[in-house]
MARBA-3410 file (N, C-alpha, C, O; in Angstrom, 1 decimal):
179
0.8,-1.2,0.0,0.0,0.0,0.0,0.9,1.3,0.0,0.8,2.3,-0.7 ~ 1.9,0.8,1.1,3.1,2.3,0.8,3.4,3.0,-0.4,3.4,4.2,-0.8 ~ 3.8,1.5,-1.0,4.1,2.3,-2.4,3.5,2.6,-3.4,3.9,3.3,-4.2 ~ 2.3,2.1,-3.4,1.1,2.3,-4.1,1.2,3.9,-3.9,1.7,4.7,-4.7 ~ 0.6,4.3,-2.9,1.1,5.9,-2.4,1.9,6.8,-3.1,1.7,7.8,-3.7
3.4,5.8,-2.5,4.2,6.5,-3.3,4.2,6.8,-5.0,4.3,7.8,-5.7 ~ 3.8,5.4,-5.1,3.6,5.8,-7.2,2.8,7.3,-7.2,3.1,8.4,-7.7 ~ 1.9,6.7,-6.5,0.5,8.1,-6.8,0.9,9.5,-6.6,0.4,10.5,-7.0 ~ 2.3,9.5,-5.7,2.7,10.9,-5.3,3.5,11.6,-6.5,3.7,12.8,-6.8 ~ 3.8,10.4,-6.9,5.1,11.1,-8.0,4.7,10.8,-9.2,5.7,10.6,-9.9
3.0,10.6,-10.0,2.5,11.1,-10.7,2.4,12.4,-10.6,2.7,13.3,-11.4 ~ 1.6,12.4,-9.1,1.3,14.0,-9.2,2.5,14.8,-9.5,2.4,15.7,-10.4 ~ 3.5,14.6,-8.8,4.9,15.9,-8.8,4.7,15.8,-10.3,4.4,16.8,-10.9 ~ 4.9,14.8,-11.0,5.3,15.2,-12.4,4.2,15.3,-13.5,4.3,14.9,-14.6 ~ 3.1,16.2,-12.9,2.0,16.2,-13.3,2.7,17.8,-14.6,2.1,17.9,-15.7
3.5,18.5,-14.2,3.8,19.7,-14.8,4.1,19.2,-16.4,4.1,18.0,-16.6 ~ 4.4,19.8,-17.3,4.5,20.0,-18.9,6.0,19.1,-19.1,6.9,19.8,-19.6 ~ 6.4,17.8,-18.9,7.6,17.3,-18.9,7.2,15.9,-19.2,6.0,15.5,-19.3 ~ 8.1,15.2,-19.5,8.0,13.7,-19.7,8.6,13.3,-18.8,9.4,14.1,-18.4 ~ 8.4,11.8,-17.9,8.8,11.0,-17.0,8.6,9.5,-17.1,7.6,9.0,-17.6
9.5,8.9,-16.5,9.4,7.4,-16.8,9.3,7.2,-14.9,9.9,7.8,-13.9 ~ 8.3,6.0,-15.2,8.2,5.1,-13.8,7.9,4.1,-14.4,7.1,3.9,-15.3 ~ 9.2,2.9,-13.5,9.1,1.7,-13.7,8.3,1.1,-13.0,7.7,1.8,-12.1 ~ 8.1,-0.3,-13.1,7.2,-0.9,-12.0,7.5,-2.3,-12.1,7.5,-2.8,-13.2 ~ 7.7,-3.0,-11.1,7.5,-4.3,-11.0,7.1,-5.4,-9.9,6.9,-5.0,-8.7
7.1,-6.6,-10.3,6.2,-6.9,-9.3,7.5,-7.8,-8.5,8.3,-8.6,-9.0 ~ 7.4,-7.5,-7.2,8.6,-8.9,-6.6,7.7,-10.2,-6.1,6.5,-10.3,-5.9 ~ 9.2,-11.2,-5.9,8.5,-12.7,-5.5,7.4,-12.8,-4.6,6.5,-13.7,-4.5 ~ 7.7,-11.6,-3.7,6.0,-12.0,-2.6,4.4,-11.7,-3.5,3.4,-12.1,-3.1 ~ 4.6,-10.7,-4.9,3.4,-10.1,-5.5,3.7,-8.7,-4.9,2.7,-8.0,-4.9
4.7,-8.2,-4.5,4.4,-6.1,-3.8,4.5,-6.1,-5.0,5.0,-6.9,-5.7 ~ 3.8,-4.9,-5.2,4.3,-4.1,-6.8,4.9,-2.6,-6.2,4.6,-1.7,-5.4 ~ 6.2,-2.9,-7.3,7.4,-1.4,-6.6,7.0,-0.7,-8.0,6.5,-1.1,-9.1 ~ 7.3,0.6,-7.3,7.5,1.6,-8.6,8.4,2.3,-8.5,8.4,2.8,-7.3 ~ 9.2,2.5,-8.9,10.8,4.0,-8.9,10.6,5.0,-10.1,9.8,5.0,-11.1
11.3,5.7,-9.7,12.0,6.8,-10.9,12.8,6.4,-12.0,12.6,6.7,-13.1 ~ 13.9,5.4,-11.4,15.1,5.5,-11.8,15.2,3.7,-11.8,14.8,2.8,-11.0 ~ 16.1,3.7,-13.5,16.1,2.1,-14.1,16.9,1.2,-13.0,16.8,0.0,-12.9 ~ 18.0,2.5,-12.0,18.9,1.7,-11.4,18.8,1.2,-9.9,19.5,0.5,-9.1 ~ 17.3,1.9,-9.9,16.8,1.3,-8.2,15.8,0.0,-8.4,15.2,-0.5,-7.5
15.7,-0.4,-9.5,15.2,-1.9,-9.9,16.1,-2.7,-9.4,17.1,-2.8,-10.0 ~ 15.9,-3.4,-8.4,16.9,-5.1,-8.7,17.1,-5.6,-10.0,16.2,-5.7,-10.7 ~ 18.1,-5.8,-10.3,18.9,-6.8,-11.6,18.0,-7.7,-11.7,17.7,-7.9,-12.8 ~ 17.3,-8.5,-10.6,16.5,-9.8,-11.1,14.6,-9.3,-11.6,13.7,-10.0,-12.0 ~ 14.6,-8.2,-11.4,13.2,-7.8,-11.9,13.8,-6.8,-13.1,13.1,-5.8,-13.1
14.6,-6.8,-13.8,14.9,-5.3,-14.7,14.0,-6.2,-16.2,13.0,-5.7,-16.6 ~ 14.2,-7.1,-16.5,13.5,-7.8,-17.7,12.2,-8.2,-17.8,11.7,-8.7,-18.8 ~ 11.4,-7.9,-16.4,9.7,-7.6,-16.0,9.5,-6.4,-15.6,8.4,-6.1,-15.3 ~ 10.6,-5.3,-15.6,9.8,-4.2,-15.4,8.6,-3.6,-16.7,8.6,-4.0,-17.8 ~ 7.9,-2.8,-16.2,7.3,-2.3,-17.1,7.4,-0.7,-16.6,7.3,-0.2,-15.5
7.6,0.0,-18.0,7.2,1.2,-17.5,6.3,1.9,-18.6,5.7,1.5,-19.6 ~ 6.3,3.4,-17.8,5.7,4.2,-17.8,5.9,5.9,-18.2,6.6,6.7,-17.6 ~ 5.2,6.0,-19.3,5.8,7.4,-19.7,4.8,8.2,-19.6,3.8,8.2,-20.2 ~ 5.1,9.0,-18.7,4.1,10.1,-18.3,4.3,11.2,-19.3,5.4,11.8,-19.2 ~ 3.0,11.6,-20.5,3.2,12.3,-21.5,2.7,14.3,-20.8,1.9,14.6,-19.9
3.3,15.2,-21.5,2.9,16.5,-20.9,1.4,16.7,-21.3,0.9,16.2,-22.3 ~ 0.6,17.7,-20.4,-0.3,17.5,-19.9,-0.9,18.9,-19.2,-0.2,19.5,-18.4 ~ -2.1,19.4,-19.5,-2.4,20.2,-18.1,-1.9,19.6,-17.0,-1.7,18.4,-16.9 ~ -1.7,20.6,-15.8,-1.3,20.2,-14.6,-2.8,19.6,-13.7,-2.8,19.1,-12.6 ~ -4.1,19.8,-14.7,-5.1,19.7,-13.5,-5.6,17.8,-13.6,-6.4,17.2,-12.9
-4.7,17.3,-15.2,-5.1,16.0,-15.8,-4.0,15.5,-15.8,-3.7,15.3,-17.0 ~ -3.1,15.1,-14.9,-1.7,13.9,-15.6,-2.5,12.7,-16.1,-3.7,12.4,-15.8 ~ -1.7,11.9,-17.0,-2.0,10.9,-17.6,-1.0,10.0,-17.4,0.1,10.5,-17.0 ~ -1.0,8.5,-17.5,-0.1,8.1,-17.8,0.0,7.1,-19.1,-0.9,6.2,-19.1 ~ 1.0,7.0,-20.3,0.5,6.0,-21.3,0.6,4.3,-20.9,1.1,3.8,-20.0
0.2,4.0,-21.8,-0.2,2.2,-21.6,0.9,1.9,-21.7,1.7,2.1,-22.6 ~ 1.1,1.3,-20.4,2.6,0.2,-20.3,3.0,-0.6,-21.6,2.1,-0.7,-22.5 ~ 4.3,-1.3,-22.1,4.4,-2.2,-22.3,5.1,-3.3,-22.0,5.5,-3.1,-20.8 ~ 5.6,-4.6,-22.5,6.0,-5.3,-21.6,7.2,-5.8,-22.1,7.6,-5.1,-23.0 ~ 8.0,-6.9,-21.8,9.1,-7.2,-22.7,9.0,-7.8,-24.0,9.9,-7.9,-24.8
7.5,-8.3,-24.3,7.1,-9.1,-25.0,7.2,-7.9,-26.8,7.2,-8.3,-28.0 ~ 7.3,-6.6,-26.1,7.4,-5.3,-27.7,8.7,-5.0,-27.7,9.2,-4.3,-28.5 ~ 9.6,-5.8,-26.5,11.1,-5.0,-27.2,11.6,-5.0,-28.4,12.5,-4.2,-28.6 ~ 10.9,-5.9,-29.3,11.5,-5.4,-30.2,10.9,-4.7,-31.8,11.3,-4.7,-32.9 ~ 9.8,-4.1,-31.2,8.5,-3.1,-31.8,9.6,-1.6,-32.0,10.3,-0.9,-31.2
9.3,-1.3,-33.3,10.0,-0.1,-33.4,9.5,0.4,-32.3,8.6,0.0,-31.7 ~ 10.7,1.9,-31.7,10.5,3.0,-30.8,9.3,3.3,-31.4,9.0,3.2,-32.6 ~ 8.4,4.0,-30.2,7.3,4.7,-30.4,7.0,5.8,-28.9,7.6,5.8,-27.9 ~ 6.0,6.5,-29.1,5.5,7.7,-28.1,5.2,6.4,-27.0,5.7,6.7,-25.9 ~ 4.6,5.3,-27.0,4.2,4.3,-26.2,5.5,3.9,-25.1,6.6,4.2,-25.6
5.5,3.3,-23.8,6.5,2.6,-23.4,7.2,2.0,-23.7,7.2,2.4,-24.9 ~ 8.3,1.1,-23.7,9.0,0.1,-24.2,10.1,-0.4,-23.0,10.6,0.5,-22.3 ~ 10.5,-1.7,-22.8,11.2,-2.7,-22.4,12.7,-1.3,-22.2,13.4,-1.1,-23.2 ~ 12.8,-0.9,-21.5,14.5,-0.2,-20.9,15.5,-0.9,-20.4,15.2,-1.9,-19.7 ~ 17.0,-0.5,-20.7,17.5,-0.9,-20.3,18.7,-0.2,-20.0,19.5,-0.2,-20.9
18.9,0.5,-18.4,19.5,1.6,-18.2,19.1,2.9,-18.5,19.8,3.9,-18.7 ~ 17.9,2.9,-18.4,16.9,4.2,-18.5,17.2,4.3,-20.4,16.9,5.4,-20.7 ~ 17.5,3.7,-21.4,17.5,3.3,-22.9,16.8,2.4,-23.1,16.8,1.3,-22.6 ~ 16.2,2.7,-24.1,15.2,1.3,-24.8,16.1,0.3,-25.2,17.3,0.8,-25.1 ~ 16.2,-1.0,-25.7,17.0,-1.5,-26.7,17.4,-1.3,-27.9,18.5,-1.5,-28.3
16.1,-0.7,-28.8,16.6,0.3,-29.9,17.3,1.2,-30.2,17.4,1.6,-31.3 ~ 18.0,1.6,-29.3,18.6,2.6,-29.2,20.0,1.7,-28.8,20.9,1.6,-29.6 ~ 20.2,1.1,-27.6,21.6,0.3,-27.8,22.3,-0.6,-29.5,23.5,-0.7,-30.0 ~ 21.0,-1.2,-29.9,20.8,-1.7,-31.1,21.7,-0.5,-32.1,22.6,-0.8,-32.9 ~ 21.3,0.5,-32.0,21.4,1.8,-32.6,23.0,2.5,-32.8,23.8,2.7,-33.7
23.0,2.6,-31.6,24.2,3.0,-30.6,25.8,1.4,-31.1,27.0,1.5,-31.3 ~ 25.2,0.3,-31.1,26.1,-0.5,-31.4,26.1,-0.8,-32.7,27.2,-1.5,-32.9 ~ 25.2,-0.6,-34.1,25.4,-0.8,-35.2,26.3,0.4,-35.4,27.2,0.3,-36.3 ~ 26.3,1.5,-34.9,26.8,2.6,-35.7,28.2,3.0,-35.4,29.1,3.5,-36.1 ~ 28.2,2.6,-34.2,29.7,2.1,-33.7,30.3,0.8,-34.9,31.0,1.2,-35.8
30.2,-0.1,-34.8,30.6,-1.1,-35.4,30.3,-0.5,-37.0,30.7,-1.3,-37.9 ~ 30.0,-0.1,-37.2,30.0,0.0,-38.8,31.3,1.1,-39.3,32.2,0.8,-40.1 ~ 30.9,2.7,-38.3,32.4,3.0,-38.2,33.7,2.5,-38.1,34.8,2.9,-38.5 ~ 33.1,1.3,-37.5,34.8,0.6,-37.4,35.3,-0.4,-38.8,36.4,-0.6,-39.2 ~ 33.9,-0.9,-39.4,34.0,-1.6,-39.7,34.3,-0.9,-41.3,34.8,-1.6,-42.2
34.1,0.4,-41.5,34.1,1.0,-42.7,35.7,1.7,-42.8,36.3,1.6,-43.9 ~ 36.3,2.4,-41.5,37.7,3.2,-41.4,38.6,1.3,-41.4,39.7,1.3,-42.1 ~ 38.4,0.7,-41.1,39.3,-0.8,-41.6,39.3,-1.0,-42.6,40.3,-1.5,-43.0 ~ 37.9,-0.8,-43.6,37.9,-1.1,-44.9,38.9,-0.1,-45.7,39.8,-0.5,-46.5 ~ 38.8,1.0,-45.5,39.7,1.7,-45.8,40.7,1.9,-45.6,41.4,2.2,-46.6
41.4,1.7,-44.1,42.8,1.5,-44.1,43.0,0.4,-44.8,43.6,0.8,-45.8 ~ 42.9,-0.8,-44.8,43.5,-1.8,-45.7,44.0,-1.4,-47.1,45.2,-1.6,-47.5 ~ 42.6,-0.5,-48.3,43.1,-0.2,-49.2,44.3,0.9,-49.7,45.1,0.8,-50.6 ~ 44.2,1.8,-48.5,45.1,2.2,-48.6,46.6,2.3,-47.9,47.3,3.3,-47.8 ~ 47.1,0.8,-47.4,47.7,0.4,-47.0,48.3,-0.8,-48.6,49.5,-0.8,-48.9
47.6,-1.2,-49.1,47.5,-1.9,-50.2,48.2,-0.9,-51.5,49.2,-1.0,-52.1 ~ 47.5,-0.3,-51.4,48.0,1.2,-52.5,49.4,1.5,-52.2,50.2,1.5,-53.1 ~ 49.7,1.8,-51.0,51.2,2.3,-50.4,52.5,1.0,-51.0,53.5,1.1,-51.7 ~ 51.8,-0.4,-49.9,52.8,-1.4,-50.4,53.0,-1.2,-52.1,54.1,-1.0,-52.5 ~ 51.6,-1.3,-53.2,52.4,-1.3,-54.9,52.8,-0.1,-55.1,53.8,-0.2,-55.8
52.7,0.7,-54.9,53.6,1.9,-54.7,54.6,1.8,-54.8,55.3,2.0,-55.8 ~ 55.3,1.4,-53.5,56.4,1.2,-52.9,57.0,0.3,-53.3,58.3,0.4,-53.3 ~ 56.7,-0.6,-53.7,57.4,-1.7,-54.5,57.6,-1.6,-56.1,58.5,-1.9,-56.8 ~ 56.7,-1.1,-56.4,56.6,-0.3,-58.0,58.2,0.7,-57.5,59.2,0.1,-58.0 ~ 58.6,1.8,-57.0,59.2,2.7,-56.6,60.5,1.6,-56.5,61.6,1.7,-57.0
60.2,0.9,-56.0,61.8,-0.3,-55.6,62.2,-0.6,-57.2,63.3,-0.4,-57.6 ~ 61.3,-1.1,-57.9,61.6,-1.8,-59.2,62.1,-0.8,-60.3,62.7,-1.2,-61.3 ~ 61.7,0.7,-59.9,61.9,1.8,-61.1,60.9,2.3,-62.0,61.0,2.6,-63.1 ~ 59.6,2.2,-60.9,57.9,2.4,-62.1,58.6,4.3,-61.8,59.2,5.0,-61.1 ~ 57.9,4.2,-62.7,57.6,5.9,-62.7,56.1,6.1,-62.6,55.3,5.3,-63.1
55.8,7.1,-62.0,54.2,7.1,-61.3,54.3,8.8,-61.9,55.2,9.6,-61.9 ~ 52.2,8.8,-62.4,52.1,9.9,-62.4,52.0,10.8,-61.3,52.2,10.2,-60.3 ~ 51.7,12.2,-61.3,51.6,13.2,-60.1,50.7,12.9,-59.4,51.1,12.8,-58.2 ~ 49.3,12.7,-59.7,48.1,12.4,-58.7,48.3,11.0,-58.3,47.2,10.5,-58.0 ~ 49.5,9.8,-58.3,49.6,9.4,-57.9,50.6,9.4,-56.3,50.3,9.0,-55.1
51.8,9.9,-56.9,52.7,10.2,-55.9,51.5,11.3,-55.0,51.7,11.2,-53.8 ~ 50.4,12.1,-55.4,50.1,12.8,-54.2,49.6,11.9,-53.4,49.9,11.7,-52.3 ~ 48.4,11.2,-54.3,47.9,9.9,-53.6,48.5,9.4,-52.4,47.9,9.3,-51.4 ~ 50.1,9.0,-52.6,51.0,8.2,-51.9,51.1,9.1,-50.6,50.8,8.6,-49.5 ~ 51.3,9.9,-50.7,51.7,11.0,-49.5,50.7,11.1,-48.8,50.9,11.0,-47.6
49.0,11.6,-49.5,48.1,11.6,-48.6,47.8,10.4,-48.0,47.4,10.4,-46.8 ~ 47.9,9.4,-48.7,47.6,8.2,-47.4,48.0,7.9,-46.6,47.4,7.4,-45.7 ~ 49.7,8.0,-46.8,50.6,8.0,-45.7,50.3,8.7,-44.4,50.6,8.1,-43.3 ~ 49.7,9.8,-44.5,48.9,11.1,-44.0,47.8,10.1,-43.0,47.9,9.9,-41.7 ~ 47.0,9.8,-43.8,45.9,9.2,-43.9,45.8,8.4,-42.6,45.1,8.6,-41.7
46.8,7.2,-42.8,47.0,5.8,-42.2,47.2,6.3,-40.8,46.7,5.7,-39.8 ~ 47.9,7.3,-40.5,47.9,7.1,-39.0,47.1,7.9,-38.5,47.4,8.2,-37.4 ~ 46.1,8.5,-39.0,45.3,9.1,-38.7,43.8,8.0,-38.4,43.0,8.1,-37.5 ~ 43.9,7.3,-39.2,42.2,6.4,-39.6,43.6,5.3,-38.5,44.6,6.0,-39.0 ~ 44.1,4.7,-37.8,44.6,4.1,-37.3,44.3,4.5,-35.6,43.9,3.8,-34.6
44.6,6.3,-35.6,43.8,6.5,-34.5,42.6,6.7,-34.4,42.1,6.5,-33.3 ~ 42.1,7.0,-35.3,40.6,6.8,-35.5,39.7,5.6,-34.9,38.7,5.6,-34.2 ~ 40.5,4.4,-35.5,39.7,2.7,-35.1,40.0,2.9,-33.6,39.1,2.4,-32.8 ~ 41.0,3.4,-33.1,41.6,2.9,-32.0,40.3,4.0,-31.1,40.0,3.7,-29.9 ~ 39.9,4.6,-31.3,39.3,5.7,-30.9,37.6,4.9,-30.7,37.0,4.7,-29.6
37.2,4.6,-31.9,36.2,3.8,-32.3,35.8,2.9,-31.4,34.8,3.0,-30.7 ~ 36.8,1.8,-31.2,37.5,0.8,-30.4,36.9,1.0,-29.2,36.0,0.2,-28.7 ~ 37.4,2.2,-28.4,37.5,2.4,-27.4,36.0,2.7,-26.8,35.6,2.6,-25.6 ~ 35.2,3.3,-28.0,33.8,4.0,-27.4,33.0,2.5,-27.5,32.2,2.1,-26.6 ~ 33.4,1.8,-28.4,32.3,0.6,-28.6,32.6,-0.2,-27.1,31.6,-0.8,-26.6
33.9,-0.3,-26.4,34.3,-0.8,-25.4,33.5,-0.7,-24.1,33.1,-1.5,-23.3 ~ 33.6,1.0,-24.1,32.5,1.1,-23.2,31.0,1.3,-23.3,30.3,1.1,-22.3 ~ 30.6,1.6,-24.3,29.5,0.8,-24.8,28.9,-0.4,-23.9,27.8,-0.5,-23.2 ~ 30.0,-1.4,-24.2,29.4,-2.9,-23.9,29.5,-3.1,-22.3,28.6,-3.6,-21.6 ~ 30.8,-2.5,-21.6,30.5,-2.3,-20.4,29.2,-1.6,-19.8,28.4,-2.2,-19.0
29.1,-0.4,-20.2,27.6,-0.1,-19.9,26.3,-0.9,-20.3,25.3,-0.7,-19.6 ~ 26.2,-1.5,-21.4,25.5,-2.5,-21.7,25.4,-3.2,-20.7,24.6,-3.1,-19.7 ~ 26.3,-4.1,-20.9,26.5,-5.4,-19.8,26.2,-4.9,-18.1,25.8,-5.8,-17.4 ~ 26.3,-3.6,-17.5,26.2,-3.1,-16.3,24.3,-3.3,-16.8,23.7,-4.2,-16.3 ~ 23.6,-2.4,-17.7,22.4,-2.3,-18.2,21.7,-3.3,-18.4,20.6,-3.0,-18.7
22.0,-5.0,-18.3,21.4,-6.1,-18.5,21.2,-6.3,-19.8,20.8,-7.3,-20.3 ~ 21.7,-5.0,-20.7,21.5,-5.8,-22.6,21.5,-6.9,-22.9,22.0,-7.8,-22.2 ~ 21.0,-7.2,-24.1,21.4,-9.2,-24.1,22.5,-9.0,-25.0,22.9,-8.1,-25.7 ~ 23.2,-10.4,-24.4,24.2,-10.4,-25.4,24.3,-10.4,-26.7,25.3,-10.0,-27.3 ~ 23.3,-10.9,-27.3,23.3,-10.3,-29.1,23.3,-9.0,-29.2,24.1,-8.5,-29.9
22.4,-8.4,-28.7,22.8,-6.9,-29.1,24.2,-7.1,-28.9,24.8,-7.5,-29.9 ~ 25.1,-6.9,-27.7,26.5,-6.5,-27.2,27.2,-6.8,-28.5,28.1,-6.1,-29.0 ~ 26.6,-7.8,-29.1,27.9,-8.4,-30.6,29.1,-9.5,-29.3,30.2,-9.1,-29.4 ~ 29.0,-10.7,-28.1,29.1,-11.2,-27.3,29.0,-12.3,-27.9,29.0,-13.4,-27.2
END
């Protein structure tokens, strides 16, 4: 009943022109908890919570919209609830790790070629090729290039890294993580 209360209190506070999330879930005895925040859930109820997005509103009518459950995680984002994880939907980790990984996966495609380019170059240059001008510049900018897109991956690397640690702290599944 306390918390019953409590939910009801902190509809009202956030009854003002704002958006808000309350989770809710139910534990092993049947209480039903509600919080603010994804991180005052127990880890063993984070994959039954359900929440709640409290949409803006006169102050004299809060509303709250229709729950959903884990069963839509994977329902495009929408104005409706959805399955969180770390106060993030999964679409958005989904989001957040394709675009990481493709970055990475696109500045490697590229260093290779132009790591490829340099070696016949350079070996052409050993044997006595003579090369036109927009090649030799070619050679130079990539040179340029390579340790730059080298810090770049390494950079990439590093965000996707913590990424997954926050993931993995957030309960993500491991398919999303790429795990």
């Amino acid at each position: 009943m306390k918390s019953l209360l409590t939910a009801m209190a902190i509809v009202v506070l956030l009854a003002a022109n704002a958006y808000a999330d309350i989770y809710q879930w139910e534990d092993k005895s049947g209480a039903i908890h509600m919080t603010d925040s994804m991180e005052k859930v127990p880890q063993e109820y984070r994959r039954k919570v359900t929440v709640r997005i409290t949409a803006p509103q006169e102050k004299s009518s809060p509303s709250v919209a229709p729950a959903t459950t884990g069963s839509d995680a994977g329902a495009p984002p929408s104005d409706a609830a959805q399955e969180l994880y770390g106060d993030k939907p999964l679409e958005w980790w989904k989001g957040e790790f394709g675009k990481r990984t493709k970055e990475i996966t696109k500045l490697e495609t590229d260093l290779d070629a132009k790591r490829q380019f340099i070696s016949i170059f350079e070996k052409g240059r050993r044997l006595g090729q003579i090369f036109e001008k927009k090649d030799i510049e070619t050679y130079e900018r990539y040179k340029k290039e390579v340790v730059e897109d080298e810090a770049n991956i390494a950079k990439w690397k590093g965000e996707l890294d913590e990424l997954r640690r926050q993931a993995t702290f957030a309960g993500v599944p491991r398919e999303v993580r790429g795990e």
